[in-house]
Each structure stands twice: as C-alpha cells, then as structure tokens.
N, C-alpha and C positions, 0 to 999 in steps of 0.2 A: 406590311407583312403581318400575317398571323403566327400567334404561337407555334399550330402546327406546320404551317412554311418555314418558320424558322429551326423547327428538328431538324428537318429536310434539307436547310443549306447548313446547318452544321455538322450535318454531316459528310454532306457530299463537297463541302468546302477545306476537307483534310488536305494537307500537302499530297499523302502519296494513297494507291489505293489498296495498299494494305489498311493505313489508318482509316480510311473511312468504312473498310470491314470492321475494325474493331471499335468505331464509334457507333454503326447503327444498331446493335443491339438494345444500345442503353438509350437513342435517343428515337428509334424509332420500330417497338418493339410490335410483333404484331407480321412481321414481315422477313425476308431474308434483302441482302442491300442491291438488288438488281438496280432498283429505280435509284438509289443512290448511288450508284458505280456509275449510272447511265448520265446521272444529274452532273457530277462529277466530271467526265468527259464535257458535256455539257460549256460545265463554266468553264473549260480549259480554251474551248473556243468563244465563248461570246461574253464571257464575263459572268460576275454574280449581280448585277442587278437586280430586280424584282420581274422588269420587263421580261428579260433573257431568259431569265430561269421559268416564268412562266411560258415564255412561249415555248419550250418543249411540251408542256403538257397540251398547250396545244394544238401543235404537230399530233401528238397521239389522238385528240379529239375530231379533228380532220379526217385521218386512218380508218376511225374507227364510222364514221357514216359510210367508207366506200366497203369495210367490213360487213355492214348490218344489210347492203346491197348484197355482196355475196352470201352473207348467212340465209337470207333470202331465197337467195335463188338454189340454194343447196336443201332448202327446206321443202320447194317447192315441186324438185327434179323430181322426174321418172324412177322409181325405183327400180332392182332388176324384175321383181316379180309384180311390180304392176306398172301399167299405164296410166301415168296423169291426165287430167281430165282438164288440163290445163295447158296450152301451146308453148311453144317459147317465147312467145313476145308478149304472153298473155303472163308467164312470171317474171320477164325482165321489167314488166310495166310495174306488177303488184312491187318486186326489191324495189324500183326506181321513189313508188311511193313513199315505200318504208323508211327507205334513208332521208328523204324528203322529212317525212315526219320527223327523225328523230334528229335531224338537220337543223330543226329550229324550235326546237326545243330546250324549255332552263334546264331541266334538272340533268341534263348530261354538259351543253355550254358551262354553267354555272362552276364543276369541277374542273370544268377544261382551262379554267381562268387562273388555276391554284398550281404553285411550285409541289405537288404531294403526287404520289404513287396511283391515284385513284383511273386517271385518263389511260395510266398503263395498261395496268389491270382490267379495267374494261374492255381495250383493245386485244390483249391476249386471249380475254373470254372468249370475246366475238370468235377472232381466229380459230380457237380450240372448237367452240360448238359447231364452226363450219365443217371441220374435218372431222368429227363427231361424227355428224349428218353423211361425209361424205362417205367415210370408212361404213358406216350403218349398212349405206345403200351400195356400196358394190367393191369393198374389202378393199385388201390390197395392203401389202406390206409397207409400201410408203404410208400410205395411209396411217397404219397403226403405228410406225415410227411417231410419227410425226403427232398425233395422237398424244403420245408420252409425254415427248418435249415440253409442245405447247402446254399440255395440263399443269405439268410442272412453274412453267412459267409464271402461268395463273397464279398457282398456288402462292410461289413465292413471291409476287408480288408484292400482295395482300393474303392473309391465310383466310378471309370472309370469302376470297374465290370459291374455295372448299364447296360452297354450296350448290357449286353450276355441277360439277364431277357426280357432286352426290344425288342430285336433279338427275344426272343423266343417269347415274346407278338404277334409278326407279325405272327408269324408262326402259334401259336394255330388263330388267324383272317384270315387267311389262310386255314385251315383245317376245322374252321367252315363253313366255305361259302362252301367250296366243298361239304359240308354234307347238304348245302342248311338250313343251321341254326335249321335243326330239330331236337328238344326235344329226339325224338327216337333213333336217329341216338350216337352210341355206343361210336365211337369214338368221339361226338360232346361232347358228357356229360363228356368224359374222359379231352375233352380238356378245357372246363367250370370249371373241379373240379382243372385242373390245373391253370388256370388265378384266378383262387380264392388260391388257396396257393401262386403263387406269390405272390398277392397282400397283403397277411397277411404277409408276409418274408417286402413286402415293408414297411407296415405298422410300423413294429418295429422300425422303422430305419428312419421314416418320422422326425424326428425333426433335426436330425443329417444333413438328404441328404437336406433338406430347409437351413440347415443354410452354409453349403456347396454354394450351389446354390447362395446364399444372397454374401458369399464374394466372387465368381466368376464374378457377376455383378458386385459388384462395383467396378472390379480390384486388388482383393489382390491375384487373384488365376494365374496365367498365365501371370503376367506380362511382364517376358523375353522374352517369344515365340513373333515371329511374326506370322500374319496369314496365313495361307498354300495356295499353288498354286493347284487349281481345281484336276489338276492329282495328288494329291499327295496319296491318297491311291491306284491307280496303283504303282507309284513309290516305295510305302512303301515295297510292299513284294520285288520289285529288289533289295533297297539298301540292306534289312536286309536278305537276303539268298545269295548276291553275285551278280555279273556281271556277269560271269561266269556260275554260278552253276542256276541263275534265268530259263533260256532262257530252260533250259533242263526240269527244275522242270514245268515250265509253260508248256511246250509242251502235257510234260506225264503228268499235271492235264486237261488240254484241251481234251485229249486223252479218259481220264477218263469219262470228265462230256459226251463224243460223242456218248461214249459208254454206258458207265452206263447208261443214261438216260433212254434208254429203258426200262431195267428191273428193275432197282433200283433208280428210280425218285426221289421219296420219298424222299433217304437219299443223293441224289446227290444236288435235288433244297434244302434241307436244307442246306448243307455244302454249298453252295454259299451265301444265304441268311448269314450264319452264318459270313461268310467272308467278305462280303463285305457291309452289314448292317453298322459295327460299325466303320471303317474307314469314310463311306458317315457322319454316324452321327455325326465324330468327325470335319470333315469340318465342317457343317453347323454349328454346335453351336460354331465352331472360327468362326465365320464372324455373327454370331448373340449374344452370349452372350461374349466369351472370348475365347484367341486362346490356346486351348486344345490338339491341333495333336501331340501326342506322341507316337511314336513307345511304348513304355513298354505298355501303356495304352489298345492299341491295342493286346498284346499278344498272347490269346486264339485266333483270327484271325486267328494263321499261321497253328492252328492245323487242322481247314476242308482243308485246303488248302493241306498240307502233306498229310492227308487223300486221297483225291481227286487223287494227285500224286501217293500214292498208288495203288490205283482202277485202274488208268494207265497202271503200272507195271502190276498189273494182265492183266490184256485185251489187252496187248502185244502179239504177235502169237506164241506159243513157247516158251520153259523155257529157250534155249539158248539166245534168245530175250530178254526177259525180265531180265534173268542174267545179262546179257550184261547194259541193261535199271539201273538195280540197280546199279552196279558199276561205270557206270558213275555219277550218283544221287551221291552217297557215296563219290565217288572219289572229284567232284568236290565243293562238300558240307565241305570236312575236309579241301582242298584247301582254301578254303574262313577262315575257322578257322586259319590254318596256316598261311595265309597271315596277318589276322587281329592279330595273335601275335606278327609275325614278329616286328611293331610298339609299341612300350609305348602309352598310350591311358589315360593314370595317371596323374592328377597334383602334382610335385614335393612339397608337403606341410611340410613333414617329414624333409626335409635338407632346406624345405624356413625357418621354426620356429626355426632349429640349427640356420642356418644364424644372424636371426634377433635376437635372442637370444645375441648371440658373437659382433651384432651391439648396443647392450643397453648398456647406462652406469648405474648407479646406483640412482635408483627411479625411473627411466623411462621406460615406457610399450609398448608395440604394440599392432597394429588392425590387421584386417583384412578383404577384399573388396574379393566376396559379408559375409555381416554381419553373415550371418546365418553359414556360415566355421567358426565362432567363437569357435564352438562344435570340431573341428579337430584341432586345437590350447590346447583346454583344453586336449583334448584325448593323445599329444603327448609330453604337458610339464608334468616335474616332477611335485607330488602333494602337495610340497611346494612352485612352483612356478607358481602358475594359476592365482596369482595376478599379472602378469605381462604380461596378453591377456586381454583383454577391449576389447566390442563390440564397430562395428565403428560406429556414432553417434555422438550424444550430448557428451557422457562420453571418448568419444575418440580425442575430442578438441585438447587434451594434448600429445596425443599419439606418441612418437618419431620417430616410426616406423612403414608402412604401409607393410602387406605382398597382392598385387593386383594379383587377377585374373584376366588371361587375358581371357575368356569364356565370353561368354554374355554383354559384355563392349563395352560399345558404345563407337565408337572414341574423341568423343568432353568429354567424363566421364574420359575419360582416362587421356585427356591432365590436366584437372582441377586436377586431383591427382596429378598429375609428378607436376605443379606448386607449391602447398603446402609442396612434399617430392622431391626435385630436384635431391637428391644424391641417386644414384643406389648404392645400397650394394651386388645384387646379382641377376643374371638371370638365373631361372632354368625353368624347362620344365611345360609351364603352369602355372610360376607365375615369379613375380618380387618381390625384394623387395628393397623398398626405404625408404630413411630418411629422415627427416629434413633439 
C-alpha cells in the first residue's frame, strides 16, 4: 500500500458514511468524497484488502476504454450543419483503434492498479467530453442536463478535472467567433446553452473549488513538487507512453492531424486543443500560483492524443500498412508495460512496520516520515496494536523509532533525521528504518 492508498482507505474505511464525509477533507483534500463514499460501499461488499479495493479502480479503467470508443465516435459524427467525410464504419473503425491504443497502454493501466480517485475521474471526463461533443452537435435538453451532472462529477472527483471544462470553455469561444457571434447562427446558441450549463455544474461546486484554490496559494497544496521545465508537457506524453513506443505513436498522431485536417478539422483542432490546453495550463499556474505538474492530473490528455494516433492508422495507404502501423503501436506499447514491471516501483512499508515493529521494546512507539503514511502504518498493524504508530510531530517527540521515506526528501531533511535516530534497523526498498 502507498501513502496515498492509504488516505483513501482511511477514509472510506469509516464505520458510517457520514464519518467518512467528515474524514475526507483532511485526509484527502483536493477533492469532494464521491470516490470515497464509492470506496466505501466498495469495501462493504468485498472487503478492504489491497486486491479489493484496487479492483474498483479497475472496474473504472475497463469503463473507461469502452468511453474513449464512444468519445470517438462522438467526435467524429456528422454534425447538424455538415457532412462528415467520413462513413460510419469508417469511425467505428478509427474509436475501435483508439480504445485499442489507450487499451494497452501504462500511463492510464498504471493508475488503474491504485485504490485512489484518479480511474474515476478519468472515466467521468471521458463521459462529460462525450456529451460535450454530443450536446455541441445537435442540442438538446438531455443533453445539457446531463452536461451539468457529469461536469460536476469531474470536478469533484478531482478538482485537476477543472482543466477538461475549461478546455472546452476555449473551444465553445472558439466556435462562437467562427459563427461571427450571431444570435442566429445554430450552432452559436447551441454553444451559449452549453457555457451556461458548465457554468451552473461550476456553480455547485464554487465554495469547495475557492477554498481549494485559497490552500494552493498559501502552499499547503503542492509543496513537494518543484516547478516544471518549459517542455515539460512535450515531455509528459514521452515519459508516460515510453521512449520507445513515443516516437511511433507521435509519428502516426502527426500523420493523423496532416491528414485529417482537411476533412475532419473540427475534431482534429479539438483533440489538440484538448491535449495540449491542460498540460500548458498546468505550467503556468506552477510558476504563478503553486507547482501542480502532474502527470495523473493530466490524464484525459492522452486520450485525444490516442485518438489522433488512431486517425493515423486509418489514413495509412493500405490495410497491410496500416496492419503493420498497429502492431508496432501494440507491440511497442506492451513493451513499455513489460519493461515498467520488470522493476518494483513500491515502497517496502509492509516489512518496514514488521521491522520496526520487532525493533520496539515495551511502551515504545514509532513514526513515520512523510506524516500523512501514518494511514499505511495503521492499515498494516494488528487492530490492537495501532497505539504503537504516532503521527511524526509534536506527538512523536518520544517516538523510538522513525520508518523514513526516501521520496521527496530533501538531502539536508534527511541528515537531521539520521542525527536524532542514528541506529539503522533496516533498509528496504524505498524506506529506512532507524532508532534512537
């Protein structure tokens, strides 16, 4: 279990679910408690294992490949005012790719593996940008109902959602201007009735995303990250699809936008907009408000992208071609998966707390560095011995035994600990533990 898994089942591991309303604030801020109310239910049927509780997220990773199929093909529809240049089997083919790509690929498997909010949010993304797309192109009061909902959902999931809503804010100011801002103009009012249901989806949720906002400014939100280097959203889709498997995937989405543009602009300049909108914004606000660049944050990004690389793959000359196109895509996509298991990627928490456990004598308790791993200390002692974890603090004065993270530890942090606990009891992978 990680630190941040173990927010997550401490909080959705309250008796009732009122208390785990009033625990996730403090243990999992950043968000409202959907995915912990959902976790919650959760463990009510299948238990709190590590298994259990990750396989819901899952479940949502699953959801969300047959989502980026439909986002697909909603992307690629007929609009009312024009005709796609594109058949219908000619975009169940292009979605069918798309979900293919982002099917087997780490950087969305990799969260899907985690008891954390992140598979949710993705999945609600998807959902919201499909009715997005679909309300855009031929209105309709469900439509913007539903519009509302889901945004909300997003939002509170994770409030990093924020970015997809405000992506699409560009896009209907976008579409309006193209329509020359006129009252008449079909698609202008379509896109008017949608920046009016975002903004009521925002409205619900305005007290929550201020006060979000308020502890990002003063520094409780992002404090470990450093601020990112100018390229780092080019970079971002290299590390997280591979060295390897990038260079390919980039080619045949290059390939895609060369081609597509012509007959299917539309969904081509959104799927960039879409892409690269929320990496640009997650720079600026690290270097104006607080440093935010997170790959999970970023998420829903990789799917116009996958997209895009599917468009590719069609507009290859030839099914042997293109055959060929997908199987290198696949091949070097599971590579990057396989390589990335190859490695332990875990911190050894589970045998640090046996450790320091068989290091206590009698009365005497341990910490743990960073504090908030407090929650995977309780999660793995027996439940008559949880008085023998203390958060590190003021209350940890006394504490015999320190189990340190070596993540996010600043060198000179480091040394002040080893002074206080000099005696190494045990080095395991991704933490220390030391005594007195």
């Amino acid at each position: 279990m990680s630190p941040d898994e173990g927010a997550s089942w401490a909080a959705a591991s309250a008796p009732t679910a009122a208390e785990v309303i009033a625990r996730q604030p403090l243990l999992n801020p950043g968000e409202l408690p959907i995915h912990d109310l959902m976790l919650h239910g959760w463990i009510a049927l299948f238990g709190s294992s590590l298994a259990a509780m990750r396989a819901m997220s899952a479940a949502f990773g699953v959801v969300s490949i047959l989502l980026v199929y439909l986002v697909s093909r909603e992307l690629f529809a007929p609009g009312s005012e024009r005709e796609s240049a594109l058949t219908g089997d000619d975009v169940r083919i292009i979605a069918g790719l798309g979900a293919l790509v982002f099917a087997v690929n780490l950087v969305t498997i990799k969260y899907s593996r985690e008891a954390r909010m992140y598979p949710l949010m993705l999945a609600a993304v998807l959902a919201q940008v499909a009715m997005f797309i679909r309300a855009l192109r031929g209105g309709g009061l469900v439509n913007y109902a539903t519009v509302v909902v889901l945004t909300a959902i997003a939002i509170a999931s994770n409030f990093a959602a924020l970015l997809v809503p405000a992506t699409e804010g560009l896009w209907l100011l976008i579409v309006v201007a193209r329509a020359r801002w006129r009252p008449d103009n079909a698609t202008a009012r379509r896109a008017w009735a949608i920046a009016i249901a975002l903004a009521a989806a925002g409205l619900i949720l305005v007290p929550k995303l201020f006060s979000s906002l308020h502890a990002a400014s003063a520094g409780s939100v992002g404090g470990w990250r450093k601020p990112p280097a100018l390229y780092a959203p080019f970079a971002l889709f290299n590390k997280a699809t591979g060295s390897f498997a990038f260079p390919i995937l980039a080619a045949l989405a290059i390939w895609g936008v060369v081609r597509g543009w012509r007959r299917e602009r539309n969904a081509v300049a959104f799927a960039l907009l879409w892409m690269w909108a929320p990496p640009v914004a997650m720079v600026v606000a690290s270097y104006t408000i607080a440093p935010v660049f997170v790959e999970r944050y970023a998420l829903s990004c990789f799917v116009p992208f996958f997209i895009l690389v599917a468009l590719g793959i069609f507009e290859l000359p030839g099914d042997l071609v293109r055959i060929g196109a997908l199987v290198l895509a696949v091949a070097f996509s599971a590579g990057h998966i396989v390589s990335y298991d190859r490695k332990p990627h875990d911190a050894q928490y589970r045998e640090a707390i046996a450790a320091a456990s068989s290091a206590l004598k009698p009365g005497e308790v341990m910490t743990v560095v960073p504090a908030y791993a407090i929650e995977v200390l309780r999660y793995y002692l027996p439940a008559d011995q949880l008085d023998r974890a203390v958060r590190y603090g003021g209350s940890a004065s006394a504490a015999a035994v320190l189990i340190l993270g070596d993540q996010n530890l600043a060198p000179d942090a480091a040394r002040s600990y080893r002074k206080v606990y000099p005696d190494v009891v045990a080095r395991l992978r991704g933490l220390t533990v030391l005594r007195r």
